[in-house]
MDTraj code that builds the backbone (N, CA, C; nanometers):
import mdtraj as md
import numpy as np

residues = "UNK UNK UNK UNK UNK UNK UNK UNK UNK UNK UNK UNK UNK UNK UNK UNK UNK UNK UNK UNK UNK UNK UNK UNK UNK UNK UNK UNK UNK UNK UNK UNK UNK UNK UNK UNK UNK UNK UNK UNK UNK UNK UNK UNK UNK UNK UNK UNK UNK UNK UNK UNK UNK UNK UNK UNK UNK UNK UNK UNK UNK UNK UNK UNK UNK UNK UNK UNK UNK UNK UNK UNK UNK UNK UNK UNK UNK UNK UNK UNK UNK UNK UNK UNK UNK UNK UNK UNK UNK UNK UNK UNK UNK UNK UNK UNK UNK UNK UNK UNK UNK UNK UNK UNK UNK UNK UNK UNK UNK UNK UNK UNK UNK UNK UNK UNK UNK UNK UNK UNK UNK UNK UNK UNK UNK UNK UNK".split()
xyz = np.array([
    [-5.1086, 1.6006, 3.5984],
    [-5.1654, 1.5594, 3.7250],
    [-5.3004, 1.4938, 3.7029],
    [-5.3325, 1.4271, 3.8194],
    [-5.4493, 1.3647, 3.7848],
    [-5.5377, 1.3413, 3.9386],
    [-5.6946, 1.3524, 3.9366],
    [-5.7539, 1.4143, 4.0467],
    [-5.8349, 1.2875, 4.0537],
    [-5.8491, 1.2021, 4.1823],
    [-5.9358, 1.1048, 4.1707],
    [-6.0514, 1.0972, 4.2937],
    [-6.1900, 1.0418, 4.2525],
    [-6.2821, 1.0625, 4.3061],
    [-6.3498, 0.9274, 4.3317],
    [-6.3085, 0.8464, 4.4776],
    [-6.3805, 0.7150, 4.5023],
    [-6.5640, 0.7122, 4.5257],
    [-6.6351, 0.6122, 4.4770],
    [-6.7904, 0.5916, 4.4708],
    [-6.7983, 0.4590, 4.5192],
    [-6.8968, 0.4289, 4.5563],
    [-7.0064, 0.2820, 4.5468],
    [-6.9735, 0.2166, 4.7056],
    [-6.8968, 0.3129, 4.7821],
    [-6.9161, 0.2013, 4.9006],
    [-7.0373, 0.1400, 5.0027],
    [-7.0259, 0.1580, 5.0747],
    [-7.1367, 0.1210, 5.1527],
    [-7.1885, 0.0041, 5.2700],
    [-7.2890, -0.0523, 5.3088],
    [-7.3418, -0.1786, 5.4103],
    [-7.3758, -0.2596, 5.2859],
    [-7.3089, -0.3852, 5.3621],
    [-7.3873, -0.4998, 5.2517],
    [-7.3116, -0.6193, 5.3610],
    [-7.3929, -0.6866, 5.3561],
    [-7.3954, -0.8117, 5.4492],
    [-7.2721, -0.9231, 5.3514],
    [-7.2424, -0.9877, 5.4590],
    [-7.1530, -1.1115, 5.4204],
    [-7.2157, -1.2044, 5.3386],
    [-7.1152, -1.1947, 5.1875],
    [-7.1890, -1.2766, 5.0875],
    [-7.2090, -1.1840, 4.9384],
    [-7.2440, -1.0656, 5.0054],
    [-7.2707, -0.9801, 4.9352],
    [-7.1703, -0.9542, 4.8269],
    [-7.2301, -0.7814, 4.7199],
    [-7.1559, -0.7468, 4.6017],
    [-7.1396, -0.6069, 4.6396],
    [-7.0495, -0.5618, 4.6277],
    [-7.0508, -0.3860, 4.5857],
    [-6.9684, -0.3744, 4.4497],
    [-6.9787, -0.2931, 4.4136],
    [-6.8560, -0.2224, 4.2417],
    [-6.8474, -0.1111, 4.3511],
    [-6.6822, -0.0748, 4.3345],
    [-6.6224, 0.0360, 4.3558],
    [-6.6026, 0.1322, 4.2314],
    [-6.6027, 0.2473, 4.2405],
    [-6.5705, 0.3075, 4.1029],
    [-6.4699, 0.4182, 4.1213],
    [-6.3550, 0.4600, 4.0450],
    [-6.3011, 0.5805, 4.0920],
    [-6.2928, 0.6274, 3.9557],
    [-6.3397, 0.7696, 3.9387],
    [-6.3122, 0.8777, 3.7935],
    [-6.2107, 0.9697, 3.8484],
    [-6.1693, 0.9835, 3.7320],
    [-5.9924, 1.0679, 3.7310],
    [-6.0419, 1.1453, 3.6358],
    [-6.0001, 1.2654, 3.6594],
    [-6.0128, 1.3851, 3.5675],
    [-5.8503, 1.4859, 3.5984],
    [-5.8373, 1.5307, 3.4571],
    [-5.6844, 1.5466, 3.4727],
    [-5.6905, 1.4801, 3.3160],
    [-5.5294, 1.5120, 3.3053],
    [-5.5008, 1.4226, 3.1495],
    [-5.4323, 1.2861, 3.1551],
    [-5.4822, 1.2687, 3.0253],
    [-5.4033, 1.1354, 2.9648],
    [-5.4165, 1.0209, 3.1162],
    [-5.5748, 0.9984, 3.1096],
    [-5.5604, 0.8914, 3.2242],
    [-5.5219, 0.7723, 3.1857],
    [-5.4861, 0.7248, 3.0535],
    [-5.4718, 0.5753, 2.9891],
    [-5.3299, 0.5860, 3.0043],
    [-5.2368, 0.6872, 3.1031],
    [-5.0806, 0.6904, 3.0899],
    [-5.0900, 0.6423, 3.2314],
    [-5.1592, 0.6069, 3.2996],
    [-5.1422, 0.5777, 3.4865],
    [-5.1994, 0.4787, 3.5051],
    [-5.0706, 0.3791, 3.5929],
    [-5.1224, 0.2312, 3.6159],
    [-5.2274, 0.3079, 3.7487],
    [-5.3319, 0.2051, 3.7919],
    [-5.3762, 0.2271, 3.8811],
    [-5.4002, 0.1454, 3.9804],
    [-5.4507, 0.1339, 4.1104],
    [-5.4755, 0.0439, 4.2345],
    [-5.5663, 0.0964, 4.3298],
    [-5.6461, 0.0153, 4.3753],
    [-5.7305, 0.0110, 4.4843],
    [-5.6185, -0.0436, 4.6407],
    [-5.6061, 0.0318, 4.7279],
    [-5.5923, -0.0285, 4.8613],
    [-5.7007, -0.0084, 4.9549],
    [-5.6860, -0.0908, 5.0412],
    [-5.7782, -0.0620, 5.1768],
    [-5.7096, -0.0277, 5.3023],
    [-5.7793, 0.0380, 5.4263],
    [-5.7017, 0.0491, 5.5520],
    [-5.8014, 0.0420, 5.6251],
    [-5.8277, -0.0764, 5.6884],
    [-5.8857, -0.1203, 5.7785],
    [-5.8560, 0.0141, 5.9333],
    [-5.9418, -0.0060, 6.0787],
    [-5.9186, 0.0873, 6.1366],
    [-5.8322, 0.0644, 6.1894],
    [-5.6950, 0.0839, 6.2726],
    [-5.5655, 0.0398, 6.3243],
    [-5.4822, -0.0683, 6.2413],
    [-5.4917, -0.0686, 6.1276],
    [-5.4405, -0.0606, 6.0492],
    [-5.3113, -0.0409, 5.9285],
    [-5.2498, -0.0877, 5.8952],
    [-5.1525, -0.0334, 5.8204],
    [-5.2329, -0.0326, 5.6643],
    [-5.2417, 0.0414, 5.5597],
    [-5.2991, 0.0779, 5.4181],
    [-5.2417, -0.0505, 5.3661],
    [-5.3097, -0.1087, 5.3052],
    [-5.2483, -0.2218, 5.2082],
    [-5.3045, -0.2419, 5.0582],
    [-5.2485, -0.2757, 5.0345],
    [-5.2855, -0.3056, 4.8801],
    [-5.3332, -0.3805, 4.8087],
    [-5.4744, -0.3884, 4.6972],
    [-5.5587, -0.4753, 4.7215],
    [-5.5956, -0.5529, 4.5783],
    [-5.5506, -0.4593, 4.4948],
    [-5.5042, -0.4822, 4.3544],
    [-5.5234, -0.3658, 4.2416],
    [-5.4479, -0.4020, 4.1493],
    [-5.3211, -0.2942, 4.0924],
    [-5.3890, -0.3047, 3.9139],
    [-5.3776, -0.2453, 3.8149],
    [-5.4029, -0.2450, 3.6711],
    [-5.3065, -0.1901, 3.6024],
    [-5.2533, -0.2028, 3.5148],
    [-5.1196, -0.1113, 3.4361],
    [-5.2183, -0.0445, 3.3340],
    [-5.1157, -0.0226, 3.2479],
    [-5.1543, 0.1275, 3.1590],
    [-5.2450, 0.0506, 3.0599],
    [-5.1940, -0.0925, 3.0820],
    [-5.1913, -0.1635, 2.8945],
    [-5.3167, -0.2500, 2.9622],
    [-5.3518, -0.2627, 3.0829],
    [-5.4777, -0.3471, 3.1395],
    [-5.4321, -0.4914, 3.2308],
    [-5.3092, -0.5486, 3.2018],
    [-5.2641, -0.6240, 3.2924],
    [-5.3160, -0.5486, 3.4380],
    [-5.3283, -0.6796, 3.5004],
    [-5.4049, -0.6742, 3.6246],
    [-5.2937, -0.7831, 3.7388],
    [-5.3350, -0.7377, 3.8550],
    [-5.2914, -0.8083, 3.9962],
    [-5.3525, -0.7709, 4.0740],
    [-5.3719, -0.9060, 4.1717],
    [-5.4975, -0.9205, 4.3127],
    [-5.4184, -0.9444, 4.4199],
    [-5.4218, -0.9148, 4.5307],
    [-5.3602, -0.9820, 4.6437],
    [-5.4414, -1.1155, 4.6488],
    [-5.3442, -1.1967, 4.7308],
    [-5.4147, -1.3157, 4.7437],
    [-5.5525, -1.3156, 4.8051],
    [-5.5677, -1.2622, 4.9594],
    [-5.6489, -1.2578, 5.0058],
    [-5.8398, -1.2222, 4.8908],
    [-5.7945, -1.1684, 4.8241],
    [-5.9589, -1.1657, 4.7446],
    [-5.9428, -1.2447, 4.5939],
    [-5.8022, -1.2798, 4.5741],
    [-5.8227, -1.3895, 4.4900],
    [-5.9385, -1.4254, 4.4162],
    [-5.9831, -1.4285, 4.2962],
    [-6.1540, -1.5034, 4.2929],
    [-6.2539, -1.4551, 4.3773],
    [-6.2289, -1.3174, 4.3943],
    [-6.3550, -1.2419, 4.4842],
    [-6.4053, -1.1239, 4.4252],
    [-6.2004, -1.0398, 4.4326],
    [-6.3023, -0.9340, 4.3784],
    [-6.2022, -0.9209, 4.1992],
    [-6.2056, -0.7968, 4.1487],
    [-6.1934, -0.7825, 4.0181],
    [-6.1722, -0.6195, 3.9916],
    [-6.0471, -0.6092, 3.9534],
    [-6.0241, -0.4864, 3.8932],
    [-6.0312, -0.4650, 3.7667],
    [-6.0581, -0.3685, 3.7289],
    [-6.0476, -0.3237, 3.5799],
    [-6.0693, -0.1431, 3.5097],
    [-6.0808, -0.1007, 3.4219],
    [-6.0494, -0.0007, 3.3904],
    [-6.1710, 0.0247, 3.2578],
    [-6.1547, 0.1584, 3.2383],
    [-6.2626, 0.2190, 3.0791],
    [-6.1305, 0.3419, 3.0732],
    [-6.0783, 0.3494, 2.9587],
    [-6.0125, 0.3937, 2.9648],
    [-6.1191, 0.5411, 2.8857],
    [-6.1664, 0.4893, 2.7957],
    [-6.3185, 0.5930, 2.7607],
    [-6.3879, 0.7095, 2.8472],
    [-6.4000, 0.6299, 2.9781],
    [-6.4630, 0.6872, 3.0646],
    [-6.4057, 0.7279, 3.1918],
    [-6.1849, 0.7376, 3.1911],
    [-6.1454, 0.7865, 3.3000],
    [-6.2279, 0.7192, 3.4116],
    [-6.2322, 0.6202, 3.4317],
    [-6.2653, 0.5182, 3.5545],
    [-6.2017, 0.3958, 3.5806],
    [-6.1909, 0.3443, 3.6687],
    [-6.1234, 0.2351, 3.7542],
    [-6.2587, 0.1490, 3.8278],
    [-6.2876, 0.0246, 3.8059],
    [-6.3924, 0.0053, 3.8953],
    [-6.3291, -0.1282, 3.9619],
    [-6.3433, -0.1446, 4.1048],
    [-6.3097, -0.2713, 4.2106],
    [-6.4587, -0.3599, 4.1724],
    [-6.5037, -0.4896, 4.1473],
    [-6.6013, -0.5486, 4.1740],
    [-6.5420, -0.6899, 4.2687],
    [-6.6138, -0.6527, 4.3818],
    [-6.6342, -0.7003, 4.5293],
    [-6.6928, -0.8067, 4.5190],
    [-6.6891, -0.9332, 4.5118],
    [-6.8403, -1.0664, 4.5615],
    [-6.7515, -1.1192, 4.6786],
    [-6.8547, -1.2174, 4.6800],
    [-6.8670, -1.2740, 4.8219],
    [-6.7545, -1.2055, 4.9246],
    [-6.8043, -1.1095, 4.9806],
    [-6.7680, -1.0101, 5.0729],
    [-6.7607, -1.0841, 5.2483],
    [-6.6824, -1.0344, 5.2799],
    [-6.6331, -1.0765, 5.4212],
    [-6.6600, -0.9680, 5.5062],
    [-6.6518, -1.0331, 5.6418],
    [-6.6306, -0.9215, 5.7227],
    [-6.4638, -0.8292, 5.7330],
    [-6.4066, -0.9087, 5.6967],
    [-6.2526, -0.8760, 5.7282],
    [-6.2116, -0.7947, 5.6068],
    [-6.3073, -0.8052, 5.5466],
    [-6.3000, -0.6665, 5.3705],
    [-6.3357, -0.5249, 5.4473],
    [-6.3795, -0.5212, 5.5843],
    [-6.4341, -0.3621, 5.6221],
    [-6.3245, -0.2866, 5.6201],
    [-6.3319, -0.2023, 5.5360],
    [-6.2188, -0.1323, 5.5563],
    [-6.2763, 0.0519, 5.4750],
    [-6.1983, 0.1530, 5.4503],
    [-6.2196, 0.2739, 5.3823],
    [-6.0625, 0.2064, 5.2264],
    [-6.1624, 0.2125, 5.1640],
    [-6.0949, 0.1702, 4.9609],
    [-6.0642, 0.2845, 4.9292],
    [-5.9170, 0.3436, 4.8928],
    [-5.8615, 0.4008, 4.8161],
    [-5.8281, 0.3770, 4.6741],
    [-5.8354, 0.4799, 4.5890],
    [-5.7847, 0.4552, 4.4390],
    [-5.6178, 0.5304, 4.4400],
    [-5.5480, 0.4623, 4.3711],
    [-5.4707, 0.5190, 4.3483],
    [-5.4361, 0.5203, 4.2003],
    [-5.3037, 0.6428, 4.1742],
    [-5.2588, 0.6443, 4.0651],
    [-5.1111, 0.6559, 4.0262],
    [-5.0721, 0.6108, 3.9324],
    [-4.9069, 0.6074, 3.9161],
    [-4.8546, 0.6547, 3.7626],
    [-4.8122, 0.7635, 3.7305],
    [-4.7730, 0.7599, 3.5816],
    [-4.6886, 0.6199, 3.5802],
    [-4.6973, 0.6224, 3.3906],
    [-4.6713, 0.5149, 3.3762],
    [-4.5292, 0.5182, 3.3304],
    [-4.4680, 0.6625, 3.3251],
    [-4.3283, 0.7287, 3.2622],
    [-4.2459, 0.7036, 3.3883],
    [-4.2611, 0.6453, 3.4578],
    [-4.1904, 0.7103, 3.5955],
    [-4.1284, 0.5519, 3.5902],
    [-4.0241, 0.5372, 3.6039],
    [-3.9524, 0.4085, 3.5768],
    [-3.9659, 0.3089, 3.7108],
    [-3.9937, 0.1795, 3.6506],
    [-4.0424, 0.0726, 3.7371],
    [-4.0923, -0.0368, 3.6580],
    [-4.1325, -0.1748, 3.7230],
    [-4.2228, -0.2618, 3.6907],
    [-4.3352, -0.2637, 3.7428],
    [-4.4219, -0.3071, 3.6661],
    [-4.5523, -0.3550, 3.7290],
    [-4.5816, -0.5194, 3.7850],
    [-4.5969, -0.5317, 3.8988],
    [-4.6929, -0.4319, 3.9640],
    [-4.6215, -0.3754, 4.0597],
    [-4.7241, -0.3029, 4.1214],
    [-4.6688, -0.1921, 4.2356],
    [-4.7606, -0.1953, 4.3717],
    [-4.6850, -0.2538, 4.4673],
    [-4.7429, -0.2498, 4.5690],
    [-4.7457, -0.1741, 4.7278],
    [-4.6693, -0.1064, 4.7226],
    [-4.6084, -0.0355, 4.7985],
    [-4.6984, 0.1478, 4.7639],
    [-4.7318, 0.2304, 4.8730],
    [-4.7682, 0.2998, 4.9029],
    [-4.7060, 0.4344, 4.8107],
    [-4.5956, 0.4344, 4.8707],
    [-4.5141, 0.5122, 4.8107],
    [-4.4758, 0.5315, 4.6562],
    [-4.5387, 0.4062, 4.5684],
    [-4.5415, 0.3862, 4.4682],
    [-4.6673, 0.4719, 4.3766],
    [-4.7024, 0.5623, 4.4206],
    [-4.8184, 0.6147, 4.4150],
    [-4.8200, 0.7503, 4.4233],
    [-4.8179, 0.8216, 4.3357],
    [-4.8361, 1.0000, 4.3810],
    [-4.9893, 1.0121, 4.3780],
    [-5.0492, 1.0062, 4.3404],
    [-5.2217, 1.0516, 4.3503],
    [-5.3236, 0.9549, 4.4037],
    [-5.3594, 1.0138, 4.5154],
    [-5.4609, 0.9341, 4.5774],
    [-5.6027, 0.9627, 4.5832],
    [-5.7138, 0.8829, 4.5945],
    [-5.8630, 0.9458, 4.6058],
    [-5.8672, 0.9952, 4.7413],
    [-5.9876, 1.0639, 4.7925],
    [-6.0670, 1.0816, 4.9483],
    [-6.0862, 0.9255, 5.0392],
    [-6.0737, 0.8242, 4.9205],
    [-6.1361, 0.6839, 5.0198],
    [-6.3018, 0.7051, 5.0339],
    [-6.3312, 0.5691, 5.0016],
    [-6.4959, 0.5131, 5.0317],
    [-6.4489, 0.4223, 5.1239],
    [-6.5958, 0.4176, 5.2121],
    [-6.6046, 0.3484, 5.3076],
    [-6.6958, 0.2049, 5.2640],
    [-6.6413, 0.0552, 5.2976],
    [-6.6848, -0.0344, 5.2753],
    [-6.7267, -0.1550, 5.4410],
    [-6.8426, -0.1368, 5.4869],
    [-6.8628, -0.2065, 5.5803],
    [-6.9319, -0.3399, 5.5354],
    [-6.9215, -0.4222, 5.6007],
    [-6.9605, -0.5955, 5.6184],
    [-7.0183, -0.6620, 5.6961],
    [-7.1089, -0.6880, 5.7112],
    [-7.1534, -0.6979, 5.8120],
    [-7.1971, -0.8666, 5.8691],
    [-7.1927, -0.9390, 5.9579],
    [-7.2031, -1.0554, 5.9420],
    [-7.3418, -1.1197, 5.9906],
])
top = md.Topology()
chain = top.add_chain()
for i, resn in enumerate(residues, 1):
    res = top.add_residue(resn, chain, resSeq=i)
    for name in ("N", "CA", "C"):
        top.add_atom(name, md.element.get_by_symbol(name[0]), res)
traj = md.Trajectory(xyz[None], top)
């Protein structure tokens, strides 16, 4: 199992930067693809981009060339880096996690694709 703990959200005006960070404690975190979603308020949770075990990466279109996922596999962390931030990015950022034994391709976008989730950080925008 694996226990995850979202950081770095916060106010930051349109234009702006935040780094998201999520630490996993638990084992063998270099065996779980991972993903950031967001859920805006009324809302459906969506998915915002995804990392596999091996570091391959996927973005939804929408932040395309904005923001940036990536991983330390050293340091059991996942970090989102956010630029030029929108208002329509306000949302609460989830980390998620997926063993990587559990049969499938990457990527994974779907909710359900996911047994371990963080608490969610809150990311506001302000214009």
């Amino acid at each position: 199992q694996v226990q995850l703990v979202e950081s770095g959200g916060g106010l930051v005006q349109a234009g702006g930067s935040l780094r998201l960070s999520c630490a996993a404690s638990g084992r063998s975190f270099s065996t779980y693809h991972m993903a950031w979603f967001r859920q805006a308020p009324g809302k459906e949770r969506e998915f915002v981009a995804g990392i596999s075990w091996g570091g391959s990466s996927y973005h939804t279109d929408s932040v395309k060339g904005r923001f940036t996922i990536s991983r330390d596999n050293a340091k059991n962390t996942v970090y989102l880096q956010m630029n030029s931030l929108k208002p329509e990015d306000t949302a609460v950022y989830y980390c998620a996690a997926r063993n990587m034994h559990i049969q499938g391709s990457f990527p994974y976008f779907r909710r359900n694709d996911y047994g371990y989730w963080g608490q969610g950080t809150q990311v506001t925008v302000s214009s």
